[in-house]
N, CA, C, O and CB atoms as a CASP TS submission, in Angstrom:
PFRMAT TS
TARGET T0000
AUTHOR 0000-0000-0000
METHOD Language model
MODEL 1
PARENT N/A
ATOM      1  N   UNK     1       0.852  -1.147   0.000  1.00  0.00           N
ATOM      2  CA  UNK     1       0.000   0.000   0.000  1.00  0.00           C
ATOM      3  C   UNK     1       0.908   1.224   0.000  1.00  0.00           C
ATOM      4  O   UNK     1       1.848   1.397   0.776  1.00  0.00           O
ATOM      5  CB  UNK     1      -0.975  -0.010   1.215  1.00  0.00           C
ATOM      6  N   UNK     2       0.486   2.108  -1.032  1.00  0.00           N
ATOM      7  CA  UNK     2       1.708   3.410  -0.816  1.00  0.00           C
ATOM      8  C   UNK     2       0.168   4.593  -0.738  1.00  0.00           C
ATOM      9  O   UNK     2      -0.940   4.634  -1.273  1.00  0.00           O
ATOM     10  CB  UNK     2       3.323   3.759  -2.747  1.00  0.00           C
ATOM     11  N   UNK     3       1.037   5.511   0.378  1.00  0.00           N
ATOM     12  CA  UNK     3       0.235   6.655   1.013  1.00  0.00           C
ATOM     13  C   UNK     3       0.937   7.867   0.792  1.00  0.00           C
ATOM     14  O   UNK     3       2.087   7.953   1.223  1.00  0.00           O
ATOM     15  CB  UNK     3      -0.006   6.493   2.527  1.00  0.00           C
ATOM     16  N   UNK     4       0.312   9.015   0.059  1.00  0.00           N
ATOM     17  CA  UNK     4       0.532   9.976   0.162  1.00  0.00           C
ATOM     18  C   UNK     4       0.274  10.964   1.137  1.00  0.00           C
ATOM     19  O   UNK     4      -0.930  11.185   1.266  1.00  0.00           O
ATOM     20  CB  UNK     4       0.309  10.128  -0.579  1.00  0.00           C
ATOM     21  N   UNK     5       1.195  11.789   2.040  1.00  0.00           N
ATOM     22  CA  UNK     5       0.052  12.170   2.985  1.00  0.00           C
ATOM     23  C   UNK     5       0.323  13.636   2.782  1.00  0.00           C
ATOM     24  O   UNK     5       1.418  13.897   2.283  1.00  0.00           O
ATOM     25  CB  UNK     5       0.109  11.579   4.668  1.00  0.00           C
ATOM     26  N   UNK     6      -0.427  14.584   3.061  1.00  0.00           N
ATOM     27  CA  UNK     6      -0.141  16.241   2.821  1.00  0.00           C
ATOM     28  C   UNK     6      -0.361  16.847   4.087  1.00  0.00           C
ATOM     29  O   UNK     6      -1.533  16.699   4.433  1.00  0.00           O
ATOM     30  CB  UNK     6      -1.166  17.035   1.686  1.00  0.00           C
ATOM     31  N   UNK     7       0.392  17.533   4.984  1.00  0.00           N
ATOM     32  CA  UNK     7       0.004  19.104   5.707  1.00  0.00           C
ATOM     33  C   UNK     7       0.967  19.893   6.228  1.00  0.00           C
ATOM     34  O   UNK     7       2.089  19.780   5.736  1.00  0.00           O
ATOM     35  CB  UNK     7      -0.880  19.047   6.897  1.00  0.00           C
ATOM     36  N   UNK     8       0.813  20.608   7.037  1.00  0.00           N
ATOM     37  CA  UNK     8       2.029  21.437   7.845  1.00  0.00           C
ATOM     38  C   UNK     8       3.001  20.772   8.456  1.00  0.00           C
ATOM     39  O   UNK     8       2.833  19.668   8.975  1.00  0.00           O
ATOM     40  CB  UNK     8       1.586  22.242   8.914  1.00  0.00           C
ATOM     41  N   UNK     9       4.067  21.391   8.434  1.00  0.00           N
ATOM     42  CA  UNK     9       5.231  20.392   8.848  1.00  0.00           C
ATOM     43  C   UNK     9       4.798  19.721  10.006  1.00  0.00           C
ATOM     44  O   UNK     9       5.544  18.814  10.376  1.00  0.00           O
ATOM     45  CB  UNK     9       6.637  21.076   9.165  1.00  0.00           C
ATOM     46  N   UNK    10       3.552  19.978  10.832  1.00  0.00           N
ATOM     47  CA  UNK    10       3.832  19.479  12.448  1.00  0.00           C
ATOM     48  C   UNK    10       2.980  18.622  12.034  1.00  0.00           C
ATOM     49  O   UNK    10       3.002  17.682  12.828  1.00  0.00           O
ATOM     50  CB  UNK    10       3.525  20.394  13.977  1.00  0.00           C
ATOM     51  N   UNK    11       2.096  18.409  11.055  1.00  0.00           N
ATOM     52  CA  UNK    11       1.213  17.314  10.563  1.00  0.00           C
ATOM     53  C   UNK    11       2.042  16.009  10.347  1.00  0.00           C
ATOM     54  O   UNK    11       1.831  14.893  10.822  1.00  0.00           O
ATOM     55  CB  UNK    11       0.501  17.746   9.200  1.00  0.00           C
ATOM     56  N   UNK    12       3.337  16.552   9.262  1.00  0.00           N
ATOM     57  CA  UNK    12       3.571  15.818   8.374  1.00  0.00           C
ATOM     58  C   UNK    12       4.630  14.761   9.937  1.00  0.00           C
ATOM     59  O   UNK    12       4.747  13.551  10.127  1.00  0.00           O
ATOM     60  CB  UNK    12       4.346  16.734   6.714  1.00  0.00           C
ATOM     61  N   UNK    13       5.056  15.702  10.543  1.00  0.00           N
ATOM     62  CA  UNK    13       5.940  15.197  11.806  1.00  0.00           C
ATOM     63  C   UNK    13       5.099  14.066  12.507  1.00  0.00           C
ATOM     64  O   UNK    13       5.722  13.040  12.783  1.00  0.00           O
ATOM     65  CB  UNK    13       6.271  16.502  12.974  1.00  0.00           C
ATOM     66  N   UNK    14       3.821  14.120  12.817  1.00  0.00           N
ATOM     67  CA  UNK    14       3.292  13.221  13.339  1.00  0.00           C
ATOM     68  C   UNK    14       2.755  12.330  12.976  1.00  0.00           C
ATOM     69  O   UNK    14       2.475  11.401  13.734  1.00  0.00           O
ATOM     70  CB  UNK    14       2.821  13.467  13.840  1.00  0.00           C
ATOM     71  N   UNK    15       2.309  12.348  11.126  1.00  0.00           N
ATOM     72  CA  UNK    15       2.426  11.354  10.737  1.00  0.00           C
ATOM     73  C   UNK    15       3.527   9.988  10.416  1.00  0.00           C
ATOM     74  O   UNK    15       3.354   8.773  10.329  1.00  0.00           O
ATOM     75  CB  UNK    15       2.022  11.756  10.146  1.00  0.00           C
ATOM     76  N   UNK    16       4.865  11.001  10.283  1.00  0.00           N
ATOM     77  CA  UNK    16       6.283  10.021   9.994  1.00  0.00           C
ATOM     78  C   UNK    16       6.251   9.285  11.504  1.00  0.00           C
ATOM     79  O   UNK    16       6.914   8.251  11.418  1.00  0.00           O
ATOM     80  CB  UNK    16       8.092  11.105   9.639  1.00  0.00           C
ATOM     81  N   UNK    17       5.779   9.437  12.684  1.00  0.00           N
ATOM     82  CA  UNK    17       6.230   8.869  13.927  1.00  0.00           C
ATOM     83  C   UNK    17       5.235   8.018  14.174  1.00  0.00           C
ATOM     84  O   UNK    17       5.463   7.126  14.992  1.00  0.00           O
ATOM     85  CB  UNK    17       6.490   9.793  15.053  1.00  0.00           C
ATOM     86  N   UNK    18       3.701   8.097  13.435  1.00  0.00           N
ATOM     87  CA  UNK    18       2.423   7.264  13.635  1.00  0.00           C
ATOM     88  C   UNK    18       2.968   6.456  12.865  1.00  0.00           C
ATOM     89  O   UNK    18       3.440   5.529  13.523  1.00  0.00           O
ATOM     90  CB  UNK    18       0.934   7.737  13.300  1.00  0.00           C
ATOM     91  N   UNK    19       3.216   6.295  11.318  1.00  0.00           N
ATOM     92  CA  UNK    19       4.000   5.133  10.630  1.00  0.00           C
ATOM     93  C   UNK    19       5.069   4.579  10.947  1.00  0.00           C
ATOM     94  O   UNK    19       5.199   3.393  11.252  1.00  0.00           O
ATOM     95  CB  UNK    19       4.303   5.347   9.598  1.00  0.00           C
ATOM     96  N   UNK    20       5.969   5.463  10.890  1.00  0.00           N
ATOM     97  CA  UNK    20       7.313   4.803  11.609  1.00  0.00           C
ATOM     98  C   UNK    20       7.192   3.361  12.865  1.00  0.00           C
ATOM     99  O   UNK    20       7.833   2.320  13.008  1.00  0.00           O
ATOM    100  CB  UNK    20       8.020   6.241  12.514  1.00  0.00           C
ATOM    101  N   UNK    21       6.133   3.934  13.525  1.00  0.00           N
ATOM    102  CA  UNK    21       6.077   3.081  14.959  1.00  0.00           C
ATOM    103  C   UNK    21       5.117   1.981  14.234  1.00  0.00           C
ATOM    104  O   UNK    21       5.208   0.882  14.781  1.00  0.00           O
ATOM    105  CB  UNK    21       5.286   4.017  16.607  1.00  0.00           C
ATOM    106  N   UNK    22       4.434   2.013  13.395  1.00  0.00           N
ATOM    107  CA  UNK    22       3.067   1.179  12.588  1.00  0.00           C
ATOM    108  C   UNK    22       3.995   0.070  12.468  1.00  0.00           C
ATOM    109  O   UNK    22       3.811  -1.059  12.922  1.00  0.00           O
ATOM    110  CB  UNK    22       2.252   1.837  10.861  1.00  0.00           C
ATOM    111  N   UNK    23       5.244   0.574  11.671  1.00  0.00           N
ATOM    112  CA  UNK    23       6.206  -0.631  11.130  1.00  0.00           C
ATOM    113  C   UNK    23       6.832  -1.688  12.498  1.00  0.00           C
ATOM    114  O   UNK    23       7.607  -2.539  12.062  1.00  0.00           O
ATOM    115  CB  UNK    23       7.707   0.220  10.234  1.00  0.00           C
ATOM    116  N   UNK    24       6.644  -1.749  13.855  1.00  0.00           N
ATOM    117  CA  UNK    24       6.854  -2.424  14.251  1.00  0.00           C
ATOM    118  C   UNK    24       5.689  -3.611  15.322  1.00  0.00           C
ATOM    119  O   UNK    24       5.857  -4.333  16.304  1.00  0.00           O
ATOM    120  CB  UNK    24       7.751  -1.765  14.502  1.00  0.00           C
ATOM    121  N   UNK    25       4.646  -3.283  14.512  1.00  0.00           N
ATOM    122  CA  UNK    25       3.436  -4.376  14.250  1.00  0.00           C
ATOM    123  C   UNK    25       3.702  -5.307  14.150  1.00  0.00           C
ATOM    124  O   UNK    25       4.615  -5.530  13.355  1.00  0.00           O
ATOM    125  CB  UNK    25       2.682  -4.382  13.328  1.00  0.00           C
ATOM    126  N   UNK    26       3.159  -6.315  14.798  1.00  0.00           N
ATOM    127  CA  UNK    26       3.751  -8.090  14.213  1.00  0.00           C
ATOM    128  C   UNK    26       2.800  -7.966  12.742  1.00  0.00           C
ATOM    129  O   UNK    26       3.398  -8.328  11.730  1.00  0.00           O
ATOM    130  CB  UNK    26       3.039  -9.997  15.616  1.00  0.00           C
ATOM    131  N   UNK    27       1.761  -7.614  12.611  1.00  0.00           N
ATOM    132  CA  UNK    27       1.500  -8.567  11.240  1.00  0.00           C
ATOM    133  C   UNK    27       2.162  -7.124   9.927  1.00  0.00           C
ATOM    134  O   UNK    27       1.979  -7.309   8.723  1.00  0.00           O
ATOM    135  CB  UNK    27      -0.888  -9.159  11.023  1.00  0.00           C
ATOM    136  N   UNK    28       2.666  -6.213  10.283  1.00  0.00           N
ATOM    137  CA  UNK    28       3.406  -5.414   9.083  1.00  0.00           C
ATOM    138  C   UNK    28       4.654  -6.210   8.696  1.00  0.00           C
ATOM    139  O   UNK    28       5.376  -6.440   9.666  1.00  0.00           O
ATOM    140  CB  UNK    28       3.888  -3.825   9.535  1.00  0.00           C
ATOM    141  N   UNK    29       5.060  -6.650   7.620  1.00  0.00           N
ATOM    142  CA  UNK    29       6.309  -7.264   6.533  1.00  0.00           C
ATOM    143  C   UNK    29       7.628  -5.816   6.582  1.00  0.00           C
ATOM    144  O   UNK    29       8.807  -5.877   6.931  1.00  0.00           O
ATOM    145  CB  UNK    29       5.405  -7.524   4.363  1.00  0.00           C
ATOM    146  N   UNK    30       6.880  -4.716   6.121  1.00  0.00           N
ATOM    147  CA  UNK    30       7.619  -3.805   6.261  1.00  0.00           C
ATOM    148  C   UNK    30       6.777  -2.579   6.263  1.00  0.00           C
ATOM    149  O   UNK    30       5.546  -2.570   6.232  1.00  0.00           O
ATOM    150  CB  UNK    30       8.591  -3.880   5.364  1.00  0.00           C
ATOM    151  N   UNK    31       7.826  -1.200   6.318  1.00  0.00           N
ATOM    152  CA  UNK    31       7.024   0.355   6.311  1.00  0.00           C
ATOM    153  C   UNK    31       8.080   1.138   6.394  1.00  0.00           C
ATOM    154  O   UNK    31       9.021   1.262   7.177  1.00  0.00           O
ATOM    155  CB  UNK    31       5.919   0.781   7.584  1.00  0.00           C
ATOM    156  N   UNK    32       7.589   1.832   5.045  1.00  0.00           N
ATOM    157  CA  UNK    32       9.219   2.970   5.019  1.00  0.00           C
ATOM    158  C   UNK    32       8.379   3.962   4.941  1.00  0.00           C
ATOM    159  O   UNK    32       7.162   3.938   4.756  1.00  0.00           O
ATOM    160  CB  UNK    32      10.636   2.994   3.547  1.00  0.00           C
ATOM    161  N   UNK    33       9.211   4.983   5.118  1.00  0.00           N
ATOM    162  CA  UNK    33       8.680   6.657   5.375  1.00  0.00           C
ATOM    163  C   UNK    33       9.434   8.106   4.804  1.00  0.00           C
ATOM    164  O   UNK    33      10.398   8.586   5.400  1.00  0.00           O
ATOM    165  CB  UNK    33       8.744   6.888   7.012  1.00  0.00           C
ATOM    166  N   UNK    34       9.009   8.555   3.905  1.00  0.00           N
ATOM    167  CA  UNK    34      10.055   9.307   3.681  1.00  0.00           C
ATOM    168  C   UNK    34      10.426  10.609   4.743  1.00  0.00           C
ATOM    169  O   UNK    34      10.033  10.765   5.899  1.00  0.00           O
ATOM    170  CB  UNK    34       9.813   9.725   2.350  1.00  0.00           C
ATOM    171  N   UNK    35      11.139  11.301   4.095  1.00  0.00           N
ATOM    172  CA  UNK    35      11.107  12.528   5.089  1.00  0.00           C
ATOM    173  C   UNK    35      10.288  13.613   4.597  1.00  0.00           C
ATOM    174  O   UNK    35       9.844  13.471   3.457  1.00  0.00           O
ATOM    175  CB  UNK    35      12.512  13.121   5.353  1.00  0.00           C
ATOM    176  N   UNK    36       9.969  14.780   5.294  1.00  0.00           N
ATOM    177  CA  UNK    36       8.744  15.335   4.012  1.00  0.00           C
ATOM    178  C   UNK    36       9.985  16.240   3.086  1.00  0.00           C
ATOM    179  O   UNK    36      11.166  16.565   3.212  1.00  0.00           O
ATOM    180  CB  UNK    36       7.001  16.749   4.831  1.00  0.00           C
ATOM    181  N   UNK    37       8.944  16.381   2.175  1.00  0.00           N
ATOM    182  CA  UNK    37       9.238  17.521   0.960  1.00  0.00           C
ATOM    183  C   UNK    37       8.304  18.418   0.992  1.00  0.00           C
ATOM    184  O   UNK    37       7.207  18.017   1.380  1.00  0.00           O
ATOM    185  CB  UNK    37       9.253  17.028  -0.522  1.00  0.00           C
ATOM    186  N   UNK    38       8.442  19.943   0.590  1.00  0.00           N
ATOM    187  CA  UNK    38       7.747  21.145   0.150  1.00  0.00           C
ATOM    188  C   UNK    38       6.812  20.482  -1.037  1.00  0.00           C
ATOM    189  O   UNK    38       7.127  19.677  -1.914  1.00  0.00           O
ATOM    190  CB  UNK    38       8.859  22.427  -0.381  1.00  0.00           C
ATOM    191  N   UNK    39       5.500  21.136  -0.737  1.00  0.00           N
ATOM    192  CA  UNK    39       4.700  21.178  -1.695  1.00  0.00           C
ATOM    193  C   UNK    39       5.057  22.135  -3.018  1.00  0.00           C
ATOM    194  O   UNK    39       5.396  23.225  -2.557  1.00  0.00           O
ATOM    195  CB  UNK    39       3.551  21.500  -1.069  1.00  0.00           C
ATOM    196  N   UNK    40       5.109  22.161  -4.290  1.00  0.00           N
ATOM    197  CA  UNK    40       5.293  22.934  -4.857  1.00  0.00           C
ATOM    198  C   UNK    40       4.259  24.344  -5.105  1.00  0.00           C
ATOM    199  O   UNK    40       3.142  24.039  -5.525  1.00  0.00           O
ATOM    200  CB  UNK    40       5.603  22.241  -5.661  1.00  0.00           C
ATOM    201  N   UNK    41       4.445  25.492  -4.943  1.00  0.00           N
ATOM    202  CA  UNK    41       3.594  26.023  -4.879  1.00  0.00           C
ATOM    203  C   UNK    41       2.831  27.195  -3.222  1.00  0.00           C
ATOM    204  O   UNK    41       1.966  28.013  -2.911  1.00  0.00           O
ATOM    205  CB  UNK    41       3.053  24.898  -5.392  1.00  0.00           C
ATOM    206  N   UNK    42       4.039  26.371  -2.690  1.00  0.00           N
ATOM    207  CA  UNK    42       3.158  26.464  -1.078  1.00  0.00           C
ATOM    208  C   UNK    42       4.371  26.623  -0.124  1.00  0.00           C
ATOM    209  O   UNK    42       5.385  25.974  -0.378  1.00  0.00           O
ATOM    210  CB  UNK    42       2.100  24.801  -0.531  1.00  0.00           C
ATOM    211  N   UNK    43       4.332  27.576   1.133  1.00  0.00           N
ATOM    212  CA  UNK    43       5.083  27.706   2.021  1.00  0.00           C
ATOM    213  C   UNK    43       5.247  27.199   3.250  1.00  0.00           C
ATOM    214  O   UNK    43       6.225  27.176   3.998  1.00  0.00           O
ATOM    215  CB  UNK    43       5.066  28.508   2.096  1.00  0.00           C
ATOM    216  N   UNK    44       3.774  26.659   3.390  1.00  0.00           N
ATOM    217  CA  UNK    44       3.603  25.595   4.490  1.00  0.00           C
ATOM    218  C   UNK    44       2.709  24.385   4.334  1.00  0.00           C
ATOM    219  O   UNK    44       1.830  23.795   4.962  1.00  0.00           O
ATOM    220  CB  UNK    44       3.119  26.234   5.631  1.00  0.00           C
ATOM    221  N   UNK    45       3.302  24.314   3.303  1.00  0.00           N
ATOM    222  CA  UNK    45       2.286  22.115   3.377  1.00  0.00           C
ATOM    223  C   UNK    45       3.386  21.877   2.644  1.00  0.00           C
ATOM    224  O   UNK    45       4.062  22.640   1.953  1.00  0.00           O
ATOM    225  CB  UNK    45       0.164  21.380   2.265  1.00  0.00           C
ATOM    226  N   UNK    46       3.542  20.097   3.001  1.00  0.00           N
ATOM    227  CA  UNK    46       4.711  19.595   2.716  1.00  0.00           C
ATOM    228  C   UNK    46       4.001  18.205   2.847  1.00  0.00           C
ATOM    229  O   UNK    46       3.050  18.022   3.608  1.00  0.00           O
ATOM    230  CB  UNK    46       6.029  20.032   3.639  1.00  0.00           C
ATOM    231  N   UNK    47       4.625  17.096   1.919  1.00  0.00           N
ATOM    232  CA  UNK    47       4.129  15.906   1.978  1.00  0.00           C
ATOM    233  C   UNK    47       5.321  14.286   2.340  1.00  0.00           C
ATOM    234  O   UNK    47       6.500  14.036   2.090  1.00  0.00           O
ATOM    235  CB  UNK    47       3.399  15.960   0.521  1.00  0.00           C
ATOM    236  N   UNK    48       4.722  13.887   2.704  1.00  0.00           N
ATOM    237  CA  UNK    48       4.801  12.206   3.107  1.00  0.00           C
ATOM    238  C   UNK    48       4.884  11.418   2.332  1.00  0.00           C
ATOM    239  O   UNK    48       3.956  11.661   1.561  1.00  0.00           O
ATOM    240  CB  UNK    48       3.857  11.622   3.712  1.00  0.00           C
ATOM    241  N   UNK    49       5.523  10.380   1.904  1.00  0.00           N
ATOM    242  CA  UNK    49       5.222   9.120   0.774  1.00  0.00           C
ATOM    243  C   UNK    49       5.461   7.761   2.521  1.00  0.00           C
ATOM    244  O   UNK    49       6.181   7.804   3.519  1.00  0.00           O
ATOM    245  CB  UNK    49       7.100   8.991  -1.228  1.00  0.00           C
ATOM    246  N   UNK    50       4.537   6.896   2.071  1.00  0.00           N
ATOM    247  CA  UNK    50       4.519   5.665   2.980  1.00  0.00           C
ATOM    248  C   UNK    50       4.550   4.365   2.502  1.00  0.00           C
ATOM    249  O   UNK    50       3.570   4.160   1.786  1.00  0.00           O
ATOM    250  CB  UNK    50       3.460   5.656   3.719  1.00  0.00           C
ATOM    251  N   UNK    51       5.252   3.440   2.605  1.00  0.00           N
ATOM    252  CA  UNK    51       4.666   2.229   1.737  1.00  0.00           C
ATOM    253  C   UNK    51       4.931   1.291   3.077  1.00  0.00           C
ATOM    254  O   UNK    51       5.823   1.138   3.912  1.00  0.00           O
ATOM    255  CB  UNK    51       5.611   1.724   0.012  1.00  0.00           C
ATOM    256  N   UNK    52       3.748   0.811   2.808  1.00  0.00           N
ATOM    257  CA  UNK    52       3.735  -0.392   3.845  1.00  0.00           C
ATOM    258  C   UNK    52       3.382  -1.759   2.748  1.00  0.00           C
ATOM    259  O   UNK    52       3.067  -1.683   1.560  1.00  0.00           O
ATOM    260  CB  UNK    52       2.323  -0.114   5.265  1.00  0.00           C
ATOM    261  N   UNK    53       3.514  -2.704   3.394  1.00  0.00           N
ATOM    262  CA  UNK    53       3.407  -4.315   3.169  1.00  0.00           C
ATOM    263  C   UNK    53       3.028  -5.123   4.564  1.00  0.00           C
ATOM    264  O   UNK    53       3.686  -5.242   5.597  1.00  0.00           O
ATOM    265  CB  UNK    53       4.966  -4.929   2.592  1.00  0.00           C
ATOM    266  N   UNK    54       1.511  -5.716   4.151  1.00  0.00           N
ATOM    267  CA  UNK    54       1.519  -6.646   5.657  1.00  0.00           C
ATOM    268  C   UNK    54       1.873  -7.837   5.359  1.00  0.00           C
ATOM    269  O   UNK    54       2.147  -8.111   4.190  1.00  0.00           O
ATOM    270  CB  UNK    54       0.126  -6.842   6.487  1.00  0.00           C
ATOM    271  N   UNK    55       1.925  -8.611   6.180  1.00  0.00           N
ATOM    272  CA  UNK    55       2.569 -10.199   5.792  1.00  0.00           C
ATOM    273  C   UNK    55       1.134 -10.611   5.496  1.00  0.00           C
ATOM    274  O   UNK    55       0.984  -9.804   4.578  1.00  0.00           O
ATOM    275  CB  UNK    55       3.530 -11.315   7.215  1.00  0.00           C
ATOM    276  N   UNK    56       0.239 -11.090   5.543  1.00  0.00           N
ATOM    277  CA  UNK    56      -0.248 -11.947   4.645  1.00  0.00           C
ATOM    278  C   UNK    56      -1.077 -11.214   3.760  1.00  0.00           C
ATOM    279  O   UNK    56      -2.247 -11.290   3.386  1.00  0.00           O
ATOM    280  CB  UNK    56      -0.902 -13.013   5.235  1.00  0.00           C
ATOM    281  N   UNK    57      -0.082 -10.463   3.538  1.00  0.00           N
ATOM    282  CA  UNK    57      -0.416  -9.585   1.679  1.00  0.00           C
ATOM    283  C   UNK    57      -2.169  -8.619   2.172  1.00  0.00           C
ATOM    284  O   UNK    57      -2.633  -7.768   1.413  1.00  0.00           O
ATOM    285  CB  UNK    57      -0.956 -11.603  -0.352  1.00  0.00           C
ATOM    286  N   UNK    58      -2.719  -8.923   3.233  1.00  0.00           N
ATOM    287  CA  UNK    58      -4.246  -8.033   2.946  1.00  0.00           C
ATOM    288  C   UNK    58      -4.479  -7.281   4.240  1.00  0.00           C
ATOM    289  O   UNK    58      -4.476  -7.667   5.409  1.00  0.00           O
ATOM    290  CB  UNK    58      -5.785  -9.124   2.632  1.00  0.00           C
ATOM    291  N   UNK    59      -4.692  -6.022   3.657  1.00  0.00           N
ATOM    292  CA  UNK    59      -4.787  -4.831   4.674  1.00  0.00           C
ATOM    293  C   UNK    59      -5.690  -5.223   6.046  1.00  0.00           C
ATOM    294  O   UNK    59      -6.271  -6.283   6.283  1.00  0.00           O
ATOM    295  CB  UNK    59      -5.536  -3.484   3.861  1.00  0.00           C
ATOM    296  N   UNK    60      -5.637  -4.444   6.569  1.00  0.00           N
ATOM    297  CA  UNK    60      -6.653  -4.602   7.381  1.00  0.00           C
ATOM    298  C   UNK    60      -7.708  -3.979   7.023  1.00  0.00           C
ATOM    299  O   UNK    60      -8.696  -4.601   7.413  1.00  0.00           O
ATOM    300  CB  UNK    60      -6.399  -4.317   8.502  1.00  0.00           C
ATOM    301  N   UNK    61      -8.037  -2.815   6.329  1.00  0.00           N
ATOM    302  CA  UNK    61      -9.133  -2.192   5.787  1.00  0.00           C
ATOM    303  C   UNK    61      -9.820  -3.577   4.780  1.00  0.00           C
ATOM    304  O   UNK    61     -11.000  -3.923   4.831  1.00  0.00           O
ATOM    305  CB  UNK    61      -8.581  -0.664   4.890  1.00  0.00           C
ATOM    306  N   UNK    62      -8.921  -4.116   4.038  1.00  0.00           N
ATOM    307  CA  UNK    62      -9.588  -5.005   3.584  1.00  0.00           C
ATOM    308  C   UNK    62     -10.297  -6.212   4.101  1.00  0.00           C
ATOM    309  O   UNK    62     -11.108  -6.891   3.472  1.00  0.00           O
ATOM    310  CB  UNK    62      -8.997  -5.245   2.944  1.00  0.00           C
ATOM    311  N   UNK    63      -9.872  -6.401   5.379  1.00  0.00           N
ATOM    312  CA  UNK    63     -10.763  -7.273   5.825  1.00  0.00           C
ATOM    313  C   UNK    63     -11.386  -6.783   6.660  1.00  0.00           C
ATOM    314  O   UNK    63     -11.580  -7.650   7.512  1.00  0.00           O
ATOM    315  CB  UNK    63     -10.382  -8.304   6.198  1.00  0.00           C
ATOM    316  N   UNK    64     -11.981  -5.577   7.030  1.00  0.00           N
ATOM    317  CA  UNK    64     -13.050  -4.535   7.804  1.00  0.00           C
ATOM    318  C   UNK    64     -14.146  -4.835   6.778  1.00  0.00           C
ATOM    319  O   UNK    64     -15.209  -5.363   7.104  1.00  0.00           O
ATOM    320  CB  UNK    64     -12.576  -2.647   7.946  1.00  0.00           C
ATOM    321  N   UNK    65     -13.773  -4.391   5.231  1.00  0.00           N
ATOM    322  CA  UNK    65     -14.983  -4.310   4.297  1.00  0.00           C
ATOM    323  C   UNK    65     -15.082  -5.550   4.182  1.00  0.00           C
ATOM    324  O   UNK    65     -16.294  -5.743   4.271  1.00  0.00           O
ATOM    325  CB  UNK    65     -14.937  -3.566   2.949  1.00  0.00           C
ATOM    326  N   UNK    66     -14.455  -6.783   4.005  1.00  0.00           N
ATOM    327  CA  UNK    66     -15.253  -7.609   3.600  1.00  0.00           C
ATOM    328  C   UNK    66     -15.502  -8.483   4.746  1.00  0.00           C
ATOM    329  O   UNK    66     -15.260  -9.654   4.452  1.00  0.00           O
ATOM    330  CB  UNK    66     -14.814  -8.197   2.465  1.00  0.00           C
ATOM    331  N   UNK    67     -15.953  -8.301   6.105  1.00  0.00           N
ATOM    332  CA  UNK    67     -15.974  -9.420   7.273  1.00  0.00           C
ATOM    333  C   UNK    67     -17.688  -8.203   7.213  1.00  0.00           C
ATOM    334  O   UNK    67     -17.853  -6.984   7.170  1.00  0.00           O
ATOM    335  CB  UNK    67     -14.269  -9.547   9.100  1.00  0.00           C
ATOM    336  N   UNK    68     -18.930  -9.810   7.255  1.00  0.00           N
ATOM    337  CA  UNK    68     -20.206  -9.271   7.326  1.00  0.00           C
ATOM    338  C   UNK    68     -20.510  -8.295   8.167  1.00  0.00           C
ATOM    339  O   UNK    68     -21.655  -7.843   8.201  1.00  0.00           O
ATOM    340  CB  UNK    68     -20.990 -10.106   7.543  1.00  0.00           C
TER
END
């Protein structure tokens, strides 16, 4: 799963430390995080790239939607 995420640096700060820590989940495979970058255009929003992998390949969102 790759995540884009967008806001103010103190956004973008607490998202890298909510993922960062995500990655040491037993059922996450892996989770990288970048550091942010400037939005182009903009003086204060800056964005996130995330890619996670769970071990048995299916999100958990995916099994929210499909469990009756």
């Amino acid at each position: 799963m790759k995540i884009r995420i967008m806001g103010t640096s103190e956004e973008c700060a607490v998202a890298q430390a909510f993922y960062s820590e995500l990655g040491n989940e037993p059922g996450v495979k892996f989770c990288t995080v970048s550091n942010p970058y400037p939005n182009r255009g903009s003086v204060n929003q800056y964005r996130v790239y995330v890619e996670i992998e769970y071990k048995d390949g299916e999100t958990p969102l995916m099994r929210a939607l499909q469990s009756p």
